[in-house]
BAGU-660234 format. One line per 5 residues: number of its first residue (from 1); for each residue y, x, z of N, C-alpha, C. Coordinates in Angstrom, 2 decimals, padded with zeros to 5 digits. Atoms other than C-alpha are relative to their C-alpha. Example, Ala and Ser with C-alpha at 12.3 -4.5 7.8 and 13.67 -1.06 7.14 Angstrom:
% residues 2
1	-001.19:000.89:000.00:-004.50:012.30:007.80:001.20:000.90:000.00  -001.19:-000.82:-000.06:-001.06:013.67:007.14:001.09:-000.77:000.73
END
This chain:
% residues 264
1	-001.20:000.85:000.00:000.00:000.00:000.00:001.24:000.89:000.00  -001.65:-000.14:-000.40:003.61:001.32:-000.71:000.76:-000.36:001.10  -001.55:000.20:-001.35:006.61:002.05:001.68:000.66:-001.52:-000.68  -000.68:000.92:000.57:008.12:-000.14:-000.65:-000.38:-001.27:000.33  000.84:001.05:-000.30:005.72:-003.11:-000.38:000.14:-000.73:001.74
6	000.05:000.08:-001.92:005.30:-002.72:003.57:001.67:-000.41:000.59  -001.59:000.81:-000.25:009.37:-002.81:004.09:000.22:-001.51:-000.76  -000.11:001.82:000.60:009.43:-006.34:001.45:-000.58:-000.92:001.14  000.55:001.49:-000.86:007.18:-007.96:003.87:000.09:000.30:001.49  -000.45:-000.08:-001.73:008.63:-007.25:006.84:001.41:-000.83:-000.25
11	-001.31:001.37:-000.12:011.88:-009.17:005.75:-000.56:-000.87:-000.21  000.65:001.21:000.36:009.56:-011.82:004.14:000.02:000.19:-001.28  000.52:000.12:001.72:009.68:-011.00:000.56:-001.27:000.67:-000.45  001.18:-000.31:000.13:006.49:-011.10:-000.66:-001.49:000.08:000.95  000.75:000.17:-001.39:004.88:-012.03:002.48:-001.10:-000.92:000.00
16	001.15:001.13:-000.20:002.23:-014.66:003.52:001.15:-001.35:000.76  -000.85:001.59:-000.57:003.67:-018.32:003.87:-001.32:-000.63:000.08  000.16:000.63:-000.78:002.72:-021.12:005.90:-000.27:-001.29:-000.68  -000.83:001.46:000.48:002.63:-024.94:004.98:-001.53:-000.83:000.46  001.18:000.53:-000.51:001.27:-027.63:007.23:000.35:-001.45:-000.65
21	000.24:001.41:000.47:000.33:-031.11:005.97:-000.71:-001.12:000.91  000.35:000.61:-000.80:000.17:-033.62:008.50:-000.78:-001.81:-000.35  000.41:001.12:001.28:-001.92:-036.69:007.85:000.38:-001.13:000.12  -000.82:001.13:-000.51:000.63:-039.05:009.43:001.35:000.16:000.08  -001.36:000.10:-000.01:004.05:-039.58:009.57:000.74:-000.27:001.42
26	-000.13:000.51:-000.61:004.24:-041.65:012.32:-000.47:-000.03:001.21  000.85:-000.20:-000.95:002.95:-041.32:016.02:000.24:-000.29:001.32  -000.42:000.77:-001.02:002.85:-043.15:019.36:-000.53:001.47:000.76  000.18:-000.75:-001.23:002.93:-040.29:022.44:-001.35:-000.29:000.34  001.38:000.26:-000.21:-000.50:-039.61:023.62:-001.23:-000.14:-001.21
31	000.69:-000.59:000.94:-001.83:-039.83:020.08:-000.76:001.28:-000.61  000.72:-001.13:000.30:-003.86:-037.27:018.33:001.06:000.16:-001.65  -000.71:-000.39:001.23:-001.78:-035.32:015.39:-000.98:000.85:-000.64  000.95:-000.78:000.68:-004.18:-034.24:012.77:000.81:000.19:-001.08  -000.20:-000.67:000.93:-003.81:-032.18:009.86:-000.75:001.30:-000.77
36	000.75:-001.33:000.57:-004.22:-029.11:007.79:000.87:001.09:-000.16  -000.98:-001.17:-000.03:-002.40:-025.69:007.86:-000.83:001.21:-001.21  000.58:-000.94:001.27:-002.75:-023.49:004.46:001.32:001.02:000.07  -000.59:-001.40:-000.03:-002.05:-020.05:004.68:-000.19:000.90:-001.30  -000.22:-000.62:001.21:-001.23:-018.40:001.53:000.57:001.66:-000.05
41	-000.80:-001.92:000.17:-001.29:-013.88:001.29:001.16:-000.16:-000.62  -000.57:-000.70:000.98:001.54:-012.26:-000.42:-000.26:000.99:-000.44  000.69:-001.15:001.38:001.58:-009.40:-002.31:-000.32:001.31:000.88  000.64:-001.37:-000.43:000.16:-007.04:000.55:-000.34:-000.48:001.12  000.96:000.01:-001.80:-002.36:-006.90:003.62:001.10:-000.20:000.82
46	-000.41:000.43:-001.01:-001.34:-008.72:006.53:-000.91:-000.17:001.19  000.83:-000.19:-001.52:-002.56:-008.39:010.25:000.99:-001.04:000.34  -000.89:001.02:-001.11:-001.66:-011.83:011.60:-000.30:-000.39:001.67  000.03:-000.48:-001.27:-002.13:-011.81:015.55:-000.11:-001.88:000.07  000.33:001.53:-000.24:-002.24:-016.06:015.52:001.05:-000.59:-000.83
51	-001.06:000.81:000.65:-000.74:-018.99:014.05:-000.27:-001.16:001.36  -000.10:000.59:-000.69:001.11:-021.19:016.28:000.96:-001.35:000.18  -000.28:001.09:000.20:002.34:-024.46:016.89:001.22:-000.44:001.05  -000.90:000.29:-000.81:005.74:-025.95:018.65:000.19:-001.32:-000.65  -000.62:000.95:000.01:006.45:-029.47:019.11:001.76:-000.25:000.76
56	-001.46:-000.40:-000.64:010.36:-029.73:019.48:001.11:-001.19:-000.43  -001.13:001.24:000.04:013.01:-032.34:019.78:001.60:000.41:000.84  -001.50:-000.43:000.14:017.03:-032.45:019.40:000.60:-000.89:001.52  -000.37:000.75:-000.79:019.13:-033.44:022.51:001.46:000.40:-000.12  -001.42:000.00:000.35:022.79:-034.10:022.87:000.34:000.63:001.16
61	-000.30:-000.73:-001.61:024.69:-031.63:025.60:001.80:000.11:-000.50  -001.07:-000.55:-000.11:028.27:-030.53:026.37:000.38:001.05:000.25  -000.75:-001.41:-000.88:030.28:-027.38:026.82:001.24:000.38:-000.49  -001.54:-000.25:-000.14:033.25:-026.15:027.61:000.65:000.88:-000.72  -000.27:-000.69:000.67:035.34:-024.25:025.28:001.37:000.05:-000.18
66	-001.02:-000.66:000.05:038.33:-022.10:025.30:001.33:-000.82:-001.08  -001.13:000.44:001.13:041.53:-023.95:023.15:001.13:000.77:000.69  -001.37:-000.53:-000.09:045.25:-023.04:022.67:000.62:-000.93:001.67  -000.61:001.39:-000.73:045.61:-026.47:025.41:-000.70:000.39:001.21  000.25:-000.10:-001.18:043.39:-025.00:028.10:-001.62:-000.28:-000.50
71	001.46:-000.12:000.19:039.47:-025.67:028.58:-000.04:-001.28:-000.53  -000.06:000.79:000.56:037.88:-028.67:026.26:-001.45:-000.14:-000.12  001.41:000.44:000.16:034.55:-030.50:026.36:-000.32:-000.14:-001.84  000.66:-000.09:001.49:032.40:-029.94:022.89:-001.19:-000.77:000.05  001.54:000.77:-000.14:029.38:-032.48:022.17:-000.55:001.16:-001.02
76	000.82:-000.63:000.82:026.71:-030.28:020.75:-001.35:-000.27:000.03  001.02:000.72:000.15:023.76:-030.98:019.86:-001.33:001.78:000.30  001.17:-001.09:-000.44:020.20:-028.78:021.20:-001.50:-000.51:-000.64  001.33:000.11:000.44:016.91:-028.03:020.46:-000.78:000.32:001.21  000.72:000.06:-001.15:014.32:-028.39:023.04:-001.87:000.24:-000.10
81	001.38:-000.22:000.54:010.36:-026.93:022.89:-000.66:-001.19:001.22  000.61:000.99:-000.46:008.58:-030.17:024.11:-001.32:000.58:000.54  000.96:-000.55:000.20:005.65:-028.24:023.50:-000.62:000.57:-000.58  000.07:-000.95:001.50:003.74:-025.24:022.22:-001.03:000.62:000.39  001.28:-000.67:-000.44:000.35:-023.72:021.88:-000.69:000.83:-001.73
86	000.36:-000.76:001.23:-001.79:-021.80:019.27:-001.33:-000.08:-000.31  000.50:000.09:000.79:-004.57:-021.46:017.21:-000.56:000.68:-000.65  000.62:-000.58:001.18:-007.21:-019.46:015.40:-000.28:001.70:000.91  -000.09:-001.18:-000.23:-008.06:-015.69:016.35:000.63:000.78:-000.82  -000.67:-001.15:000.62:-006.29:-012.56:015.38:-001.25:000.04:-001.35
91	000.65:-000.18:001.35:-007.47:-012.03:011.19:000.67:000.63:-000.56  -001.01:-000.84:001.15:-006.24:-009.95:008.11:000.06:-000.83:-000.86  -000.59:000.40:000.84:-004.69:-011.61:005.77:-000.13:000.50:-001.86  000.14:-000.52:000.81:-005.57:-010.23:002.54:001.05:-000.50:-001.59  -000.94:000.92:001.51:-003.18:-010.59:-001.37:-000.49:-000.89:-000.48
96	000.23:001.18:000.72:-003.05:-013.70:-002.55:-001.41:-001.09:000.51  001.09:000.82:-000.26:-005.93:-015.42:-000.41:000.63:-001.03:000.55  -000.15:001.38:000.20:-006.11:-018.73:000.16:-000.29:-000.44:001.83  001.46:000.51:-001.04:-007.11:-019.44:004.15:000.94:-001.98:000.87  -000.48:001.75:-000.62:-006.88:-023.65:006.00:-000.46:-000.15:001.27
101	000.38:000.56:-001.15:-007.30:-024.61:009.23:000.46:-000.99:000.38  -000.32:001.30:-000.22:-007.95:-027.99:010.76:000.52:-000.06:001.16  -000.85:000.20:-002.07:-005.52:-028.79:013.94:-000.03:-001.58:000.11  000.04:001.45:-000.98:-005.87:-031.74:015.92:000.22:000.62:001.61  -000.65:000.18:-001.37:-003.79:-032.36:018.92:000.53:-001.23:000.54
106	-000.50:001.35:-000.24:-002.04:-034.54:021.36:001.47:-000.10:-000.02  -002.04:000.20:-000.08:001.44:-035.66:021.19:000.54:000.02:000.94  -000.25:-000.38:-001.73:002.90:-034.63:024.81:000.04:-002.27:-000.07  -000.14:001.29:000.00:003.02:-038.59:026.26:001.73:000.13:000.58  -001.28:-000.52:-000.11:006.81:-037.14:027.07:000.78:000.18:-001.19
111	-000.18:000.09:000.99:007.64:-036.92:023.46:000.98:-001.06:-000.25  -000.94:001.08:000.14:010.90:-038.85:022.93:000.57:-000.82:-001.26  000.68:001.10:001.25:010.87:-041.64:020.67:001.60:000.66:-000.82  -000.71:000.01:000.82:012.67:-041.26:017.31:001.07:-001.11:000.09  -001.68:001.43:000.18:016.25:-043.78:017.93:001.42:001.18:-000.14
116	-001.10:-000.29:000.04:019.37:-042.80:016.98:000.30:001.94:-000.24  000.05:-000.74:000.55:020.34:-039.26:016.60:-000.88:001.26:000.48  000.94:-000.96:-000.81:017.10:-037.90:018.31:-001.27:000.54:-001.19  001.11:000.04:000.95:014.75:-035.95:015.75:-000.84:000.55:000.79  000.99:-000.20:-000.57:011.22:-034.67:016.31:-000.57:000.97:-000.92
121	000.74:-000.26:001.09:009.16:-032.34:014.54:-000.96:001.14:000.47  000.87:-000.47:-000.48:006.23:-029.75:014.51:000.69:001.31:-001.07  -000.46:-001.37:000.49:007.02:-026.08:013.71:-001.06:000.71:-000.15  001.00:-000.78:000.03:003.98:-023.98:012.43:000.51:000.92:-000.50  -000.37:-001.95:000.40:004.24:-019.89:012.54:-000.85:000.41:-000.03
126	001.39:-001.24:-000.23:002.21:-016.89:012.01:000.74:001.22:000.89  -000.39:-001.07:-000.95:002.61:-014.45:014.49:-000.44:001.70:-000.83  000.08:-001.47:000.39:002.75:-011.06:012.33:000.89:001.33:000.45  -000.80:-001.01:-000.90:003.75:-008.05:014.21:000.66:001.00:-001.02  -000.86:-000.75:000.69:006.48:-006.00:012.65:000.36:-000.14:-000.95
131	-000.65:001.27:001.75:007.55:-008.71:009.78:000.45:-001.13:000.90  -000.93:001.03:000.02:009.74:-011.55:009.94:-001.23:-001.40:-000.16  000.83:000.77:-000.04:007.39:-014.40:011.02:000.32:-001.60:-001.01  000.30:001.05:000.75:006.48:-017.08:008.19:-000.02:-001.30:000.95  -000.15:001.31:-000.61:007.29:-020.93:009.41:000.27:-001.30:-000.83
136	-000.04:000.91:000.96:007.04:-024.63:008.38:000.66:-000.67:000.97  -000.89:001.25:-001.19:009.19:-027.68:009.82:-000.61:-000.62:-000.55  000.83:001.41:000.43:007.06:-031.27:009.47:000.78:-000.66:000.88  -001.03:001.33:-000.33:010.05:-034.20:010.75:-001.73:-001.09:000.49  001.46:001.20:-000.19:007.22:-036.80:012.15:001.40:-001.47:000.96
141	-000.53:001.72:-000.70:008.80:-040.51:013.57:-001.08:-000.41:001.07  000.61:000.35:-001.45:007.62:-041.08:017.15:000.09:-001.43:000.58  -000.14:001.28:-001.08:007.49:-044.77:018.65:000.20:000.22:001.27  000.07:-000.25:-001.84:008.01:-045.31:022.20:-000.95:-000.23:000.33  001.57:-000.31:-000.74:004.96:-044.70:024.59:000.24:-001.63:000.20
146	000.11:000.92:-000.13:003.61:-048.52:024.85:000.39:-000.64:001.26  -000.44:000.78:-001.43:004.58:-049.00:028.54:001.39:000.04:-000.37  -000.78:-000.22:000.00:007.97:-047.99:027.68:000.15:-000.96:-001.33  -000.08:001.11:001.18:008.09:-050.54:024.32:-000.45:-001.33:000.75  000.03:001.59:-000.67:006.92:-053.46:026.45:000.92:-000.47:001.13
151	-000.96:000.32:-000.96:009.36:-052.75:029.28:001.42:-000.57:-000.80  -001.09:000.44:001.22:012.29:-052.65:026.43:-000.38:-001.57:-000.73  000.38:000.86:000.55:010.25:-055.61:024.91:000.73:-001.63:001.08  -000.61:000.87:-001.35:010.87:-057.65:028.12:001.23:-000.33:000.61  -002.08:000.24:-000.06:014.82:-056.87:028.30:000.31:-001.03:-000.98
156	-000.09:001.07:001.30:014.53:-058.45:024.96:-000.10:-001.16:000.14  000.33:001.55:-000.41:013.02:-061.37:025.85:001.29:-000.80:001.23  -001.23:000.82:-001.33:015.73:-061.77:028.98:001.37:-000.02:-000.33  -001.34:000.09:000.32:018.48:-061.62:026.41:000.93:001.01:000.00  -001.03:-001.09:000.08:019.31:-058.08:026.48:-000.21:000.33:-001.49
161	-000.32:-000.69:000.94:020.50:-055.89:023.56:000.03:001.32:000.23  -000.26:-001.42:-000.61:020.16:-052.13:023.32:001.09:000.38:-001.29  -001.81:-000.39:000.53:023.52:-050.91:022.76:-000.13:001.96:-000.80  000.07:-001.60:000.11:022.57:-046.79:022.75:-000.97:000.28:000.63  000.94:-001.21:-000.63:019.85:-044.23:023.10:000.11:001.34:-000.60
166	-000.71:-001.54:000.35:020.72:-040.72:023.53:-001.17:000.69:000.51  001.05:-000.97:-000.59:018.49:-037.75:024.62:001.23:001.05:000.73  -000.97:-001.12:-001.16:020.76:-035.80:027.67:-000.63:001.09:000.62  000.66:-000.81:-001.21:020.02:-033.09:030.06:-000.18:-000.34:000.58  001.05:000.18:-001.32:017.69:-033.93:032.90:000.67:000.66:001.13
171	-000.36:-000.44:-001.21:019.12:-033.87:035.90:-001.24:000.54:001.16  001.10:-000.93:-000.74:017.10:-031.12:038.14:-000.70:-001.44:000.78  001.08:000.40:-000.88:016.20:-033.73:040.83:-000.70:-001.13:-000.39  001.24:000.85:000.56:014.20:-036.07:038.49:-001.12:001.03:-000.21  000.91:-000.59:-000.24:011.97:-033.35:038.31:-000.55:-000.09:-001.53
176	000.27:000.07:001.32:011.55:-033.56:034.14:-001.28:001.22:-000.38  000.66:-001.07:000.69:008.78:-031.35:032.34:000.89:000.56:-000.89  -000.69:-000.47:000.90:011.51:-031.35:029.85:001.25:000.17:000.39  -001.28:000.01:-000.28:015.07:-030.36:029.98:000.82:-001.23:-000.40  -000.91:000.79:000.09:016.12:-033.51:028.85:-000.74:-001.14:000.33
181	000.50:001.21:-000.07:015.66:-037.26:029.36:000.85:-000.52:-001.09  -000.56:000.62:001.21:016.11:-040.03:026.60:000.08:-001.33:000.77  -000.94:001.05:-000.95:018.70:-042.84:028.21:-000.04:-001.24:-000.77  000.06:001.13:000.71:018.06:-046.21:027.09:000.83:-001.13:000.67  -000.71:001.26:-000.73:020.95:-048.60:027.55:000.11:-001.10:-000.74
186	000.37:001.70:000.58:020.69:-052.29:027.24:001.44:-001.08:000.86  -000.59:000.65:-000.36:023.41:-054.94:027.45:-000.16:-001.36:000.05  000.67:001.03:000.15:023.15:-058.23:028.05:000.71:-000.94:-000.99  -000.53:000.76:001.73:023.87:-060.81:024.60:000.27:-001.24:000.74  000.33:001.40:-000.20:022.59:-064.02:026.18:-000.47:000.15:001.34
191	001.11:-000.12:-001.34:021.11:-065.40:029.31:000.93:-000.06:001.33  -000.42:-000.26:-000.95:021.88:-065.76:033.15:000.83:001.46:000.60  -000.56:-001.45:-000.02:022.79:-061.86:032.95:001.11:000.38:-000.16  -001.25:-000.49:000.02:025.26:-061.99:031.03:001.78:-000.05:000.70  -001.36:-000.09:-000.92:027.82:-063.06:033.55:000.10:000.58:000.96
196	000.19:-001.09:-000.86:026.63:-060.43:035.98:-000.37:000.43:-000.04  000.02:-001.72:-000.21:026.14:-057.16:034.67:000.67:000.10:-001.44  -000.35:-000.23:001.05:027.57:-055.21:032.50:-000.34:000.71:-001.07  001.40:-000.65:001.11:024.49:-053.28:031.18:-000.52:000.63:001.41  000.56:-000.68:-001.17:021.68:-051.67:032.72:-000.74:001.10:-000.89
201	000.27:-001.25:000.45:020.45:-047.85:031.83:-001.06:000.01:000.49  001.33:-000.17:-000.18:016.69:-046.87:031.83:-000.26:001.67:-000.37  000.29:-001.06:000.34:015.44:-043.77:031.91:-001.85:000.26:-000.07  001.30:000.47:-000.18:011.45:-043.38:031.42:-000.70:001.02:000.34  001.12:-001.44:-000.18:009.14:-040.82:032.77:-001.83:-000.36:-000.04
206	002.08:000.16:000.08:005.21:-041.28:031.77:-000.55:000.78:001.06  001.21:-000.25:-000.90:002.69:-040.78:033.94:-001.40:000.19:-000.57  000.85:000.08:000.67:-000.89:-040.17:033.44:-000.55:-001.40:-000.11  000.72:001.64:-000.59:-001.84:-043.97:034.53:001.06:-000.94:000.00  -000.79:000.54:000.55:001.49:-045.20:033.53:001.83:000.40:000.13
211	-001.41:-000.43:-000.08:005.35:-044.91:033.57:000.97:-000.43:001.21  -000.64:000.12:-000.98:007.78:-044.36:036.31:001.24:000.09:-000.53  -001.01:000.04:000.06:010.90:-045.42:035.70:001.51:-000.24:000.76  -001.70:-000.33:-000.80:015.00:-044.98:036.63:000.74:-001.30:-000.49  -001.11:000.60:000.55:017.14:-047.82:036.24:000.95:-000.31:000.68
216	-001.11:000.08:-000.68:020.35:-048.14:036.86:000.91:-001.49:-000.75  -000.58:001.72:000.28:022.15:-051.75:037.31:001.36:-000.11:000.14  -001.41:000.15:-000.33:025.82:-051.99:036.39:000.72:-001.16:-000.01  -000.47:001.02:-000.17:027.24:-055.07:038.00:001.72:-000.14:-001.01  -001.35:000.05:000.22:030.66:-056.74:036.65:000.88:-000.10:001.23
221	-001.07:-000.65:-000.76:033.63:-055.77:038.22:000.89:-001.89:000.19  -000.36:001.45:000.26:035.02:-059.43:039.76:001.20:000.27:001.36  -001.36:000.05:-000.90:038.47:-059.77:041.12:000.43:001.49:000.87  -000.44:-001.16:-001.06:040.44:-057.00:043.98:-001.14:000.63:000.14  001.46:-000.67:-000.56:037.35:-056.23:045.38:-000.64:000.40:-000.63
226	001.19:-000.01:001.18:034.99:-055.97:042.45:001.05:001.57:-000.24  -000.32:-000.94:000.48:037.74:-053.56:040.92:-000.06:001.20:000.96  000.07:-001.01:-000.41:037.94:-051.57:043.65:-001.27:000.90:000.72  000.94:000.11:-000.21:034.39:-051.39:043.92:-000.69:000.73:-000.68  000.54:-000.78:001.35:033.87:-050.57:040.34:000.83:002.08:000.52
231	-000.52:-001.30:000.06:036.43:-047.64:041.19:-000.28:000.93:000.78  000.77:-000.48:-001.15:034.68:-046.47:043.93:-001.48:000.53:-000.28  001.14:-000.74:000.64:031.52:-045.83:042.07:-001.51:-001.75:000.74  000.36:000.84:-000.22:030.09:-049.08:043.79:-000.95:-001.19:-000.29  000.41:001.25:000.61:029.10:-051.41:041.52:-001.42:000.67:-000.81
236	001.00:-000.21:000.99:025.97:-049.61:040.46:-000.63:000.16:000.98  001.15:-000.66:-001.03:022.65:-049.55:041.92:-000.94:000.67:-000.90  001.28:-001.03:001.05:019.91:-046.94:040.87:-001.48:-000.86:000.85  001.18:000.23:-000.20:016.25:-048.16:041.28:-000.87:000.47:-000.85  000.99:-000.82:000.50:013.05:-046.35:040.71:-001.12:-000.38:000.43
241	001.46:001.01:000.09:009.64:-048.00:040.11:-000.94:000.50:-000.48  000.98:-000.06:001.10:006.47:-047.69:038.41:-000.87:-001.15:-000.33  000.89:000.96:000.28:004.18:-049.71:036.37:-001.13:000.71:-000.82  001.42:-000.47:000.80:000.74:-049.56:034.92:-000.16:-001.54:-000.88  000.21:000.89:001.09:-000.84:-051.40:032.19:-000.08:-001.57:000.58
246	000.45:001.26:-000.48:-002.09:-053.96:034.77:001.15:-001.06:000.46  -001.65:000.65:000.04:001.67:-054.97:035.17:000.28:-000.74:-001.12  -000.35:000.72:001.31:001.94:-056.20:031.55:-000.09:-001.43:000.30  -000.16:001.70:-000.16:001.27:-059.76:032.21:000.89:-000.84:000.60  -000.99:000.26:-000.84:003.91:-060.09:034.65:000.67:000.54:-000.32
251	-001.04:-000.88:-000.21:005.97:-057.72:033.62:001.30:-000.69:-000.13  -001.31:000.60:-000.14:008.88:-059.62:032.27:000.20:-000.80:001.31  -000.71:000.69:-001.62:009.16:-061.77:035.94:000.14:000.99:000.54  -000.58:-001.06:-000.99:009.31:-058.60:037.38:001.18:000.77:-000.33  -001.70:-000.76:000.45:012.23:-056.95:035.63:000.83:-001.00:000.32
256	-001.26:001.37:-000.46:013.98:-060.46:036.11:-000.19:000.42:001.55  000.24:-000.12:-001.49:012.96:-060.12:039.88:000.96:001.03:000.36  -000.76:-000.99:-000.75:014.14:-056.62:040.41:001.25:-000.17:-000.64  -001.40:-000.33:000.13:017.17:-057.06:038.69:001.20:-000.82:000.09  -000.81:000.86:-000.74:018.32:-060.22:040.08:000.60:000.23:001.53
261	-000.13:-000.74:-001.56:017.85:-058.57:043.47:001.19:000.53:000.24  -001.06:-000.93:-000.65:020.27:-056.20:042.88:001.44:-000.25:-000.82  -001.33:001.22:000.32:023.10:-058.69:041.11:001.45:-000.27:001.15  -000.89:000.40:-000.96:024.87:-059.35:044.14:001.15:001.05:000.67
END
C-alpha cells in the first residue's frame, strides 16, 4: 500500500463507507429496530476495531451570550446520545469488499416521541483507528410509549388540547437517564376545565412496569387574590403519580379525579 493511499484514507478519501437500511420508519419505544448495515472497502486495507451504533435526539436549551447591550439569552438547539452500543468483532476490511450485518435492537422506552421540533435518529460508525471514522444518519418517527398516548388520549377526551411539546433540560432532581425531558402541555378547549385552569404540563418518565409521571396544574388567576397568587408563584400545583397498564380502564376518571382535586 502507498504513503499516498494510507494518508487518502485517513481523511476519508477512498475509504470504507457505511450505509444502514432500517426496515421501518416508524417505532413505538420499547420496540425492536431491525435492519441491515453494508459495509463497503475503499481503495485500501482497513483494520476496523467495531462498528457502532448511537441512538440520538435534538433538545431545545438556552445560553447566555455576550452583546453590545450586556448578557442575552440564545435558544439553541442540542443533540443528546439517548443511547449507544456496538457490534461485530474487530475485522480487516479488505478493497472493494462487500461485508452486511444484521442488527436488531430495542428502542430505549425513554426515546422521545417525534412532535414538533424534536428529531430522532440512529447514527452507524466504524471505528477505524488512525482515519476519519465512516458514518450514516437514518431520521426514524417515534410514537409516544402507549402509557404515555393513552394518558394524552384521556386529556383529549376531557376536552383538552395540546398547545406545545418541547424536549428541555432535565432538571437534576427528576433523576432523568437523559439530559432532557419532553414537556407536554395541554390546554383546556371545552369542558368543566376550562373555567379553571389555565393548562396543565406533563412530563413522562417510563418505567419498566409502567410510567411515572410530573404534572403540573396551572389554576386561573381570579380576582385580587388569584392575581396575587398567580404572582407569587401560587397558583400551580406539581403532582407526581404512576400508572400501569392495569390503570387503563379507569384511567380517564382518574386524571379527572386528580385534577379536580387540585382546582381549588
Amino acid at each position: 500500500m502507498s504513503f499516498f493511499k494510507k494518508m487518502l484514507s485517513k481523511v476519508g478519501i477512498g475509504a470504507a463507507r457505511v450505509d444502514t437500511e432500517l426496515y421501518n420508519e416508524s417505532f413505538t419505544p420499547g420496540e425492536s429496530v431491525k435492519g441491515i448495515v453494508t459495509i463497503t472497502g475503499g481503495s485500501v486495507e482497513q483494520d476496523v476495531d467495531a462498528i457502532y451504533f448511537k441512538i440520538k435526539s435534538t433538545f431545545e436549551d438556552e445560553i447566555e451570550v455576550e452583546t453590545d447591550d450586556g448578557e442575552e439569552e440564545v435558544d439553541v438547539t442540542r443533540n443528546a446520545v439517548v443511547e449507544s452500543f456496538q457490534v461485530a468483532e474487530p475485522f480487516t476490511l479488505s478493497p472493494d469488499e462487500v461485508v452486511t450485518f444484521d442488527i436488531d435492537f430495542t428502542l430505549p422506552l425513554d426515546t422521545p416521541a417525534t412532535v414538533g421540533k424534536t428529531k430522532t435518529w440512529v447514527e452507524t460508525g466504524l471505528d477505524i483507528k488512525m482515519a476519519l471514522d465512516p458514518s450514516d444518519k437514518d431520521y426514524i418517527h417515534v410514537l409516544p410509549h402507549p402509557l404515555v398516548d393513552a394518558v394524552l388520549n384521556s386529556l383529549l377526551n376531557m376536552g383538552f388540547v395540546v398547545s406545545e411539546v418541547v424536549c428541555e433540560p432535565a432538571p437534576p432532581a427528576m433523576g432523568m437517564r437523559v439530559p432532557f425531558v419532553q414537556e407536554f402541555e395541554l390546554k383546556p378547549d371545552q369542558g368543566h376545565f376550562k373555567a379553571l385552569l389555565d393548562e396543565v404540563e406533563l412530563v413522562f418518565r417510563p418505567l419498566e412496569d409502567g410510567v411515572e409521571i410530573f404534572m403540573e396544574i396551572d389554576r386561573k388567576s381570579r380576582g385580587v387574590w388569584g392575581n396575587l397568587a398567580e404572582m407569587m408563584g401560587r397558583d400551580e400545583s406539581m403532582i407526581r403519580f404512576v400508572i400501569h397498564e392495569d390503570d387503563l380502564e379507569s384511567l380517564t376518571i382518574r386524571m379527572n379525579d386528580l385534577i379536580e382535586a387540585h382546582c381549588g
